[in-house]
C-alpha positions as CSV (number, residue, x, y, z in Angstrom):
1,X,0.0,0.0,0.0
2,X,1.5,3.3,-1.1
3,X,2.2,6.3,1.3
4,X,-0.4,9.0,1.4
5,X,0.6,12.0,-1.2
6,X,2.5,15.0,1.2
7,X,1.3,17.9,-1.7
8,X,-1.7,18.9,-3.0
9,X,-2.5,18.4,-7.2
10,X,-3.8,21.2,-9.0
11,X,-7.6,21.1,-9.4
12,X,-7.1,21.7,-13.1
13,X,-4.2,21.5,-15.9
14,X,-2.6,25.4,-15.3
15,X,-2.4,25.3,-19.4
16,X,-5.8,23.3,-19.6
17,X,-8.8,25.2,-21.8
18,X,-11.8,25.8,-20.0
19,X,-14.9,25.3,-21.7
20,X,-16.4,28.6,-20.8
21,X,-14.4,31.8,-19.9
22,X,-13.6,33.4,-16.7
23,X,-12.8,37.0,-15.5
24,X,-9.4,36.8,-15.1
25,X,-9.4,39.6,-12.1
26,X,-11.5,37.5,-9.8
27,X,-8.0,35.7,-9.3
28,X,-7.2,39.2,-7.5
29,X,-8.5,39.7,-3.3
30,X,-12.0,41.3,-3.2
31,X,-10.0,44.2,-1.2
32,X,-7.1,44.8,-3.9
33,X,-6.1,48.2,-3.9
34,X,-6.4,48.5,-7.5
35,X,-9.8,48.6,-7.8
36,X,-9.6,51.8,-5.1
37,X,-7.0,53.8,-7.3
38,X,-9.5,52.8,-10.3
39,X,-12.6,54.6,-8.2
40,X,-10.0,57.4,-7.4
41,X,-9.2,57.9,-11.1
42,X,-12.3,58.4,-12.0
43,X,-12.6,61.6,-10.5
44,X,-9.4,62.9,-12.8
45,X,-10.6,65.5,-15.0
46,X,-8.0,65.2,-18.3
47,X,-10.4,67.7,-20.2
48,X,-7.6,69.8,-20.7
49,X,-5.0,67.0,-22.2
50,X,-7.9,65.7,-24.6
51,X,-8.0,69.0,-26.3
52,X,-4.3,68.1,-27.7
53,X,-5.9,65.7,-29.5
54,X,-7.3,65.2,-33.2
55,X,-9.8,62.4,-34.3
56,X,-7.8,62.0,-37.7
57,X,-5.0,59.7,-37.5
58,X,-4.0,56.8,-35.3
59,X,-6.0,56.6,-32.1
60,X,-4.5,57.3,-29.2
61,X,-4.9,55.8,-26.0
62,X,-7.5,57.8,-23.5
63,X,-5.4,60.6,-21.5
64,X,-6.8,59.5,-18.2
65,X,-5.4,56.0,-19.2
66,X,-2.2,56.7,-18.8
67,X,-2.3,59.3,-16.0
68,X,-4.0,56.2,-14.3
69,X,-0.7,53.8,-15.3
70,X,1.9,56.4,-14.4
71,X,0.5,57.4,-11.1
72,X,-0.6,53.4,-10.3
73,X,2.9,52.8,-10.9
74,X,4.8,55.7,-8.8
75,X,2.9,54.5,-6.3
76,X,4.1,51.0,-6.3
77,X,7.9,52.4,-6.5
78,X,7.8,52.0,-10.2
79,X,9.4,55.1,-12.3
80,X,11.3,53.7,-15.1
81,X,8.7,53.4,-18.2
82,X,10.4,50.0,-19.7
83,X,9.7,48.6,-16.6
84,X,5.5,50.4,-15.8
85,X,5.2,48.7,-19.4
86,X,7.0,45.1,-18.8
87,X,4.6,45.6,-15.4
88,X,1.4,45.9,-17.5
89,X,2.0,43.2,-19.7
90,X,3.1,40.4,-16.4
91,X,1.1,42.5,-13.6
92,X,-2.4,41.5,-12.6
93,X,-2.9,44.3,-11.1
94,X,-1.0,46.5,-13.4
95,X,-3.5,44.9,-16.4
96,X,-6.5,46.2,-14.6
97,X,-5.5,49.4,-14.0
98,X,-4.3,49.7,-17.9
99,X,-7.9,47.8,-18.9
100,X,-5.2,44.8,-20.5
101,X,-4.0,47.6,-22.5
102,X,-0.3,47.9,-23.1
103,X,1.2,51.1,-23.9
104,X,4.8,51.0,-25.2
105,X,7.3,52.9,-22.9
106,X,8.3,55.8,-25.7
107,X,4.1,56.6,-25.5
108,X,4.5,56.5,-21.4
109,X,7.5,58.3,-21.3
110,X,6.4,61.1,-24.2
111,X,3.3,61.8,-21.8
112,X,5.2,62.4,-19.2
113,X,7.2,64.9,-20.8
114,X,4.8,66.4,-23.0
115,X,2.1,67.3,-20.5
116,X,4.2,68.9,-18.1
117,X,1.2,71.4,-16.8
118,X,-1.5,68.7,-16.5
119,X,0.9,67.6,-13.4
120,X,0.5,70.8,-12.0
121,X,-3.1,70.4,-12.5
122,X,-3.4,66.6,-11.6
123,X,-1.7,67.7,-8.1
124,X,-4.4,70.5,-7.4
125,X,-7.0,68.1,-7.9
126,X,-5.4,65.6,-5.5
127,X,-5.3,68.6,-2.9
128,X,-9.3,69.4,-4.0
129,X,-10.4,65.6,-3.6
130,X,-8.6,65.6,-0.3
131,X,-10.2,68.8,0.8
132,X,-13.7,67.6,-0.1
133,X,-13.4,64.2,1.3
134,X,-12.5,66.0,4.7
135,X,-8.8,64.9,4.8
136,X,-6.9,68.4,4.9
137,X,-8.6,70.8,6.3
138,X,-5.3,73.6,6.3
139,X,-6.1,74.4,10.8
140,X,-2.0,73.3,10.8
141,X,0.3,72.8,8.2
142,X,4.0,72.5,8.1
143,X,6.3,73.4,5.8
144,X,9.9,71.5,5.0
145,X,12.7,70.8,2.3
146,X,14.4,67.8,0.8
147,X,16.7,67.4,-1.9
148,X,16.5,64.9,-4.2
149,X,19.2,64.2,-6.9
150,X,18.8,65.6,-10.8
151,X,19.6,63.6,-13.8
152,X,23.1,64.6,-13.8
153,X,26.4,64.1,-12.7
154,X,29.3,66.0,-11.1
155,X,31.7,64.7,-13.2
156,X,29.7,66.4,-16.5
157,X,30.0,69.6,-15.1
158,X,32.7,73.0,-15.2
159,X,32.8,75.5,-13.1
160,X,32.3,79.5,-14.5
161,X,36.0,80.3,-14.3
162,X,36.9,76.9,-16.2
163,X,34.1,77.8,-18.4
164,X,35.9,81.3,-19.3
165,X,39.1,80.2,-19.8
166,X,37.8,77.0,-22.2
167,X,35.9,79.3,-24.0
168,X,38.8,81.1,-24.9
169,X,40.9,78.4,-25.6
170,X,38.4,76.6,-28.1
171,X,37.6,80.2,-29.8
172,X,41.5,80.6,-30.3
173,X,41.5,76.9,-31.9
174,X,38.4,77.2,-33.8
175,X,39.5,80.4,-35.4
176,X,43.3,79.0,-36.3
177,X,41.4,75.9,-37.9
178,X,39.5,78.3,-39.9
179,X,42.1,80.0,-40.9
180,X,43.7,77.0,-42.2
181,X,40.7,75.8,-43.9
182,X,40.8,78.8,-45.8
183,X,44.0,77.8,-47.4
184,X,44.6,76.6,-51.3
185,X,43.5,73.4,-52.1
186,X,46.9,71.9,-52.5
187,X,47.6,73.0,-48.9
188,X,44.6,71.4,-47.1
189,X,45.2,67.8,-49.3
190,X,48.8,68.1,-47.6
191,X,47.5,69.1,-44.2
192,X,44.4,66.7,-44.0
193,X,44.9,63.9,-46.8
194,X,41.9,62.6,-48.0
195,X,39.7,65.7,-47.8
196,X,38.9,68.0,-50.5
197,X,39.1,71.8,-50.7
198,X,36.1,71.9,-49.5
199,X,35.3,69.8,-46.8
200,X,35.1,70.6,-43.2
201,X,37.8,69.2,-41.0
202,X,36.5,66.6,-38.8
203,X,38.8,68.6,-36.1
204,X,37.0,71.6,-36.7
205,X,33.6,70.5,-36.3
206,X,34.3,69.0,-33.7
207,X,36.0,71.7,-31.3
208,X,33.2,74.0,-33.1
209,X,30.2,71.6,-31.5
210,X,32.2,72.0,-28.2
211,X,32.6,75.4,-28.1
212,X,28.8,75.6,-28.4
213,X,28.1,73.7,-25.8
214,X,30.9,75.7,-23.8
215,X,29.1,78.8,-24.4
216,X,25.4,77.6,-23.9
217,X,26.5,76.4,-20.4
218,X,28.5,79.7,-20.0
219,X,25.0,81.5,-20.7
220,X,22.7,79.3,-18.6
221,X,25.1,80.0,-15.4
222,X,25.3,83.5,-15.9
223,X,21.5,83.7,-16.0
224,X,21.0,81.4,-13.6
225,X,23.1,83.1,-11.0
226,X,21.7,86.4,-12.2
227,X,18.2,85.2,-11.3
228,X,19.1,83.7,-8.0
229,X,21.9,86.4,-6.9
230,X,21.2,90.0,-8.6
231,X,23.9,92.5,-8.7
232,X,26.6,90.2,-7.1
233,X,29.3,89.1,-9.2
234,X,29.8,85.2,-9.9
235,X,32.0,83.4,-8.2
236,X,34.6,81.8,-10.5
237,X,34.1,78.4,-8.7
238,X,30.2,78.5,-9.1
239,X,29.7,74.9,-11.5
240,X,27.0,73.8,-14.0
241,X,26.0,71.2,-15.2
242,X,26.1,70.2,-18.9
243,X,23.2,67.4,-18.9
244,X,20.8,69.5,-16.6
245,X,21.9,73.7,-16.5
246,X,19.2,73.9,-13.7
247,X,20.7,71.7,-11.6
248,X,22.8,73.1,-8.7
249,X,25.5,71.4,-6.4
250,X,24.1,70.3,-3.1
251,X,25.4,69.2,0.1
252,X,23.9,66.8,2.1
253,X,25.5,64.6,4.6
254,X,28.9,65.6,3.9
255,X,28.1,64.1,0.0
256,X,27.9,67.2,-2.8
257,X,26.0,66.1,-5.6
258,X,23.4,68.1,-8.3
259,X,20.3,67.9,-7.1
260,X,16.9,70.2,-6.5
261,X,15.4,71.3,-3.6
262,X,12.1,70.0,-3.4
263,X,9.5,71.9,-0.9
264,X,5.9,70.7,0.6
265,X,3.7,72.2,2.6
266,X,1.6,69.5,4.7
267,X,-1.4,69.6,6.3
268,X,-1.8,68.1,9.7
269,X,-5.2,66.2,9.9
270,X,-3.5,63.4,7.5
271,X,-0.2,64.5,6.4
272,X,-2.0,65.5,2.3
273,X,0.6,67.3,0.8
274,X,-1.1,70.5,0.1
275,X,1.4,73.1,-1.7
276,X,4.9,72.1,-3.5
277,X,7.5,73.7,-5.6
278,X,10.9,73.4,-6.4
279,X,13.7,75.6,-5.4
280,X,17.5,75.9,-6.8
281,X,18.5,77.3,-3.6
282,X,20.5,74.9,-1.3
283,X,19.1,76.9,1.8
284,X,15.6,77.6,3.1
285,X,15.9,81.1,4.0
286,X,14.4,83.1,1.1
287,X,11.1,79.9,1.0
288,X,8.6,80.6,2.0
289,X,7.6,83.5,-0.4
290,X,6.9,80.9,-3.1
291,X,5.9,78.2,-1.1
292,X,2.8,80.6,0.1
293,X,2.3,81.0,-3.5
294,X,2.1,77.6,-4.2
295,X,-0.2,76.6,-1.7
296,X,-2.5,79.5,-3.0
297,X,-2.8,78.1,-6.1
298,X,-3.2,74.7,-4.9
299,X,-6.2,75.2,-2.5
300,X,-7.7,78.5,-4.4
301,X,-6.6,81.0,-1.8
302,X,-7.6,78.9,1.2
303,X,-6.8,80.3,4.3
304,X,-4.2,78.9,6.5
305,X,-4.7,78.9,10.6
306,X,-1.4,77.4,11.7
307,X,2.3,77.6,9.9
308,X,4.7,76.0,11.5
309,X,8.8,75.3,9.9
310,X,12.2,74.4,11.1
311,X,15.0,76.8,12.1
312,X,16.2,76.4,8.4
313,X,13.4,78.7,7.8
314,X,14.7,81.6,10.2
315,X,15.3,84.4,8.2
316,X,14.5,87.6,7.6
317,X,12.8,87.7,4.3
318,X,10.7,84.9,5.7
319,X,9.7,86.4,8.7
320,X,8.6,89.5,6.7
321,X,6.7,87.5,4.4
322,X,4.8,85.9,7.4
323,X,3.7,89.8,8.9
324,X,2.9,90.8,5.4
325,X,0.4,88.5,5.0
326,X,-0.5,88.1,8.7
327,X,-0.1,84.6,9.0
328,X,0.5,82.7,12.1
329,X,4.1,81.4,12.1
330,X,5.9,79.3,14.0
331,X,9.8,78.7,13.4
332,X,12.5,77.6,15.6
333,X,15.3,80.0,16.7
334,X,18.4,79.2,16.1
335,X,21.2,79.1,19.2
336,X,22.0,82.3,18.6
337,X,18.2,83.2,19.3
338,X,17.3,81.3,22.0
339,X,16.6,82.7,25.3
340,X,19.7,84.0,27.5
341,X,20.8,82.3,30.6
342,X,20.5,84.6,33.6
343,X,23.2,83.4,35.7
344,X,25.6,85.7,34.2
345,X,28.8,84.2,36.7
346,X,28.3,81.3,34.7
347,X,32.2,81.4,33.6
348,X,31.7,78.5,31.3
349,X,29.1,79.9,28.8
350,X,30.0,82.2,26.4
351,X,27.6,84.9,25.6
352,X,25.5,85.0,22.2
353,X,23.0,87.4,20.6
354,X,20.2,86.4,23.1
355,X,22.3,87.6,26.2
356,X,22.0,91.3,24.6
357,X,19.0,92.8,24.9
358,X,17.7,94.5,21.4
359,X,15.8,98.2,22.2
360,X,13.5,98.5,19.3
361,X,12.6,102.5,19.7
362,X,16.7,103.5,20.5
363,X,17.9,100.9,17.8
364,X,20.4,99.3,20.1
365,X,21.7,96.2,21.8
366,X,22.3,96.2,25.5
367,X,25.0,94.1,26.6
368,X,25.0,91.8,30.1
369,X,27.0,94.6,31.5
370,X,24.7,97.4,30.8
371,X,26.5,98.9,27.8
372,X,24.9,100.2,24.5
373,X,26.4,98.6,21.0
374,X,25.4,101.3,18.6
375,X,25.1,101.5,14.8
376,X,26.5,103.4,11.9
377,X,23.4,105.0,10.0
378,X,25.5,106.3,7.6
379,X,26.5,102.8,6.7
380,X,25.0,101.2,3.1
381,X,25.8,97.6,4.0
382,X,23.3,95.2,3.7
383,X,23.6,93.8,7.4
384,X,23.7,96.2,9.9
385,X,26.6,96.5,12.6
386,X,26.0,97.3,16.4
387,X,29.0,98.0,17.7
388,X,30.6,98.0,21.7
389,X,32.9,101.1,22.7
390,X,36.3,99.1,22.1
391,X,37.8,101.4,25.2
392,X,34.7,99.7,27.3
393,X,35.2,96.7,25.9
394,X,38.7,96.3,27.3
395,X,38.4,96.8,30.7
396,X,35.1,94.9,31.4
397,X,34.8,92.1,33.2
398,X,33.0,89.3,30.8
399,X,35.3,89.8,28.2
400,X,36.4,86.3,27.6
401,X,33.0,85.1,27.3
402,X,32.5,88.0,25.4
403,X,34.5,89.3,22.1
404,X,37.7,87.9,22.6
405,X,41.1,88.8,22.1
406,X,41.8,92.0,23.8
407,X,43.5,92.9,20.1
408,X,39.7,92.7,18.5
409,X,38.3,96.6,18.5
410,X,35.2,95.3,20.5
411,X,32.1,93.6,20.3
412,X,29.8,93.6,17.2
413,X,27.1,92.4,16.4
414,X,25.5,91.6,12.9
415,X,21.9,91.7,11.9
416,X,19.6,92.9,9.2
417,X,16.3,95.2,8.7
418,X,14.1,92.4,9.8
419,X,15.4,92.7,13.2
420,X,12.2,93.4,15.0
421,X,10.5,90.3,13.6
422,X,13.3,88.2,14.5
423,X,12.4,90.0,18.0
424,X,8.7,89.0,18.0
425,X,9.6,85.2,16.9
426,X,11.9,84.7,19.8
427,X,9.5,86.0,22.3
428,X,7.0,84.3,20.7
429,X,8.8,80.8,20.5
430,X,9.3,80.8,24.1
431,X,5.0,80.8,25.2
432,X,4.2,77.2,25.9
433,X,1.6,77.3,23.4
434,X,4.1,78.2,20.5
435,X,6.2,75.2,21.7
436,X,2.9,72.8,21.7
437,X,2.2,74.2,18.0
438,X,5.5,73.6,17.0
439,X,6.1,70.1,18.9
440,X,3.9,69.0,16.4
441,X,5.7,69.9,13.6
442,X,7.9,66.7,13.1
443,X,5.2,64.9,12.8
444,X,3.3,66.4,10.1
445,X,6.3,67.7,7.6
446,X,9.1,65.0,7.8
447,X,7.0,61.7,7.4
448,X,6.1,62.9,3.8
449,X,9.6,62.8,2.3
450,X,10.1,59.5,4.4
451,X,7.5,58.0,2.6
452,X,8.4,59.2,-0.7
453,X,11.9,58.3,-0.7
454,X,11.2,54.8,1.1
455,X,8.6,54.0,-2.0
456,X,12.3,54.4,-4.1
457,X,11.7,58.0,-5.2
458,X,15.3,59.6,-4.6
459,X,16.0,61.3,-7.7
460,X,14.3,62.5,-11.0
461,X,14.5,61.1,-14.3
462,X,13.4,63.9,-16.3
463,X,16.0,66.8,-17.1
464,X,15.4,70.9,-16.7
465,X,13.8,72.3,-13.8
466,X,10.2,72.8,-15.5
467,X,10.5,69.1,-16.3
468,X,11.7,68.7,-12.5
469,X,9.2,70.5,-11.6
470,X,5.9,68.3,-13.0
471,X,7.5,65.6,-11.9
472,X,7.7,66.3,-8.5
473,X,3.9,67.3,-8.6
474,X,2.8,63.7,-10.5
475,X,5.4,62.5,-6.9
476,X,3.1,64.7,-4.6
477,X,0.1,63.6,-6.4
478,X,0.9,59.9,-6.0
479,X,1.5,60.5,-2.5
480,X,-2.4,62.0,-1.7
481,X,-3.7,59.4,-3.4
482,X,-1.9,56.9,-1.6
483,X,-3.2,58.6,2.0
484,X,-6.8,58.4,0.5
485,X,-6.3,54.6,-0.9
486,X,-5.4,53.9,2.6
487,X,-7.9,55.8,3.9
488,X,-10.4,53.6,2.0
489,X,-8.8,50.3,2.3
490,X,-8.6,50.6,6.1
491,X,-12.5,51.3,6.2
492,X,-12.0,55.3,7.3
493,X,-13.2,56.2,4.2
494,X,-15.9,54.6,1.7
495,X,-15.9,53.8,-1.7
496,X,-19.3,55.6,-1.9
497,X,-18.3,59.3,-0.3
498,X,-15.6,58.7,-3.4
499,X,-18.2,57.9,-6.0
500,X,-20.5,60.7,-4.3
501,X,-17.3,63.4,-5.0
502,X,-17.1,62.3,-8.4
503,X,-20.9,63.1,-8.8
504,X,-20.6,66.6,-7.4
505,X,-18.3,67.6,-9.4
């Protein structure tokens, strides 16, 4: 008697024919998010894309088809467009969501490059669906940067003083090959061989499709820098790239690379992204000027309780953007800023801005010791200096912990026009109710980019900061929808109030 079988047998031949057909999809779970993200698509409007289109000539695949591939895709950690379309033709899932259609990477990857606003557009209405299915509601947001790298590398790149003196050098070349070129006949067969009298050296065209390049880089810095620093000259050391002239060098830990600086502003009811852009900048502190812009757009001018951002974000141009429009800011001082320790025989702890007191109607500092630093209002420098009596300075008695040396002509210290709002933050900052705002804070902001960047988002594929720029909204985008799919799948949302959205609007 044989031994009873250990495995199972197939109920049927995998390869067998079946007499009547089957839905393939039933072989998906009943609570697959794919049929969620189908519901959600739904609700895209692509009104806008359709209009590029003509009824003569091949037909195309439906707009909100694809937008429905590429965003189904980024959110499964899929960018590359040979691989979303090797996905839709092996993917169950992947086949439903592309209704067993399968575009061909070029017509993925031309739609992503070709309808570079729609992104924009797609992002708003993830911000609007969120909004109306009552998952921002804008009582808190947060604001915070990331970079991500840019199509490019550091080793393609020169920087402005290397670009001057190539320039030069190719020009020089260029115009002695010309100059030979121009020669008799007999005198070019000796000097390049095979070639005719009148042929272009391969020499020539060569240096000459370089020193276009040269100077098209040359250009793009100068305006570039131009745009981003105005009446400064540029730094001979300031690089560019020569795949992406938008791209900037970046530091981040320790590692320089060229990359963007990618901004969000979040809401705190369910971390919905609810304003990007993208800066060049490699700092925060001129931000949140187009960061309120873009969150005005997003939501139509929706107004915003709560603002709360990191001590990147201390500046003054920021801070004067927050009283001009009379929002309610929160941002972290830096050490320089932060309240003073009284304990002034404290011999160990040096003394920083905080210890002197700032007299807004005199336009003074105070130091510990009761002296005035004063400044020069004949002065045209950008950052104001308030200066100690050097003589005073000397013979006091917290001068170690003070302004040093006793060579040094006496304490100064630096600050700007937005003085007085760096004033009111500080104060501000230290209420307990400004530290509960802001506790929040790394909560709501930093998760996002977490999230993103775990899902295998670290860098973009397309080139260009407008590019740059619609793909990180079709990024944010996929992100929303993500927090709504969850939303749905974990039962605090319903299918219906999605389907009821779609009917209102």
């Amino acid at each position: 008697m044989s031994p009873p079988p250990k495995f199972k047998d197939s109920p049927v031949e995998f390869d067998q024919h079946l007499l009547f057909p089957t839905n393939i999809f039933d072989l998906l779970p009943q609570d697959h998010d794919c049929y969620i993200y189908e519901t959600i698509f739904q609700n895209i409007d692509t009104s806008e894309v359709e209009k590029q289109y003509h009824h003569l000539g091949q037909h195309a695949y439906p707009p909100k088809l694809i937008v429905g591939i590429l965003i189904y895709a980024y959110s499964h950690g899929v960018f590359s467009s040979r691989e979303i379309e090797k996905r839709c033709r092996q993917d169950l899932a992947f086949m439903y969501i592309s209704q067993m259609n399968c575009p061909n990477f070029r017509v993925l990857g031309d739609f992503r490059k070709n309808n570079l606003s729609f992104f924009h557009d797609c992002f708003k209405q993830s911000v609007k669906l969120a909004m109306e299915l009552k998952l921002a509601s804008l009582g808190h947001i947060s604001l915070d940067g990331s970079k991500f790298k840019a199509n490019s590398s550091k080793h393609k790149a020169m920087s402005y003083g290397r670009l001057k003196a190539k320039e030069a050098e190719l020009s020089a070349e260029v115009d002695e090959l010309i100059k030979k070129a121009s020669q008799c006949d007999q005198e070019e067969d000796d000097a390049y061989k095979e070639t005719n009298g009148y042929s272009i050296p391969e020499d020539l065209l060569f240096k000459e499709e370089r020193l276009k390049k040269i100077k098209a880089a040359k250009k793009a810095l100068e305006e570039r820098e131009k745009a981003l620093n105005p009446d400064e000259p540029i730094d001979d050391k300031k690089q560019i790239s020569f795949a992406d002239h938008d791209a900037r060098m970046m530091s981040k830990k320790g590692y320089c690379e060229y990359s963007y600086n990618a901004q969000i502003n979040v809401d705190a009811d369910h971390q919905i992204i609810v304003g990007q852009h993208i800066s060049q900048r490699a700092n925060d502190i001129q931000e949140v000027e187009p960061a309120l812009q873009a969150l005005s757009e997003s939501t139509d001018g929706a107004a915003v309780d709560k603002w709360s951002m990191d001590n990147g974000y201390f500046s003054g141009p920021n801070l004067h953007t927050l009283d001009k429009h009379g929002i309610d800011g929160y941002i972290a001082t830096d050490k320089e800023e932060k309240p003073a320790v009284t304990d002034l025989e404290n011999t160990d702890r040096k003394f920083v801005k905080a210890d002197f007191t700032y007299n807004i109607e005199a336009d003074v500092f105070i130091c510990p010791a009761g002296e005035k630093l004063v400044t020069n209002p004949a002065s045209k420098a950008k950052r104001k200096g308030y200066r100690a009596n050097k003589e005073v300075c000397r013979e006091c008695a917290y001068r170690s912990r003070c302004s040093g040396s006793k060579k040094s002509a006496g304490k100064v210290i630096r600050t700007d026009k937005f003085e007085t709002a760096r004033q009111a933050m500080n104060k501000k900052m230290e209420t307990s109710e400004a530290k509960a705002v802001y506790e929040r804070r790394k909560v709501i902001a930093e998760p996002p980019f977490g999230q993103i960047k775990n899902s295998g988002f670290r860098s973009f594929s397309l080139r260009g900061k407008e590019k740059v720029e619609a793909e990180f909204s079709l990024v944010c985008t996929v992100h929303n929808f993500k927090k709504i799919v969850k939303k749905a799948s974990t039962g605090s949302l319903r299918l219906e109030d999605l389907k009821k959205v779609k009917k209102a609007a």
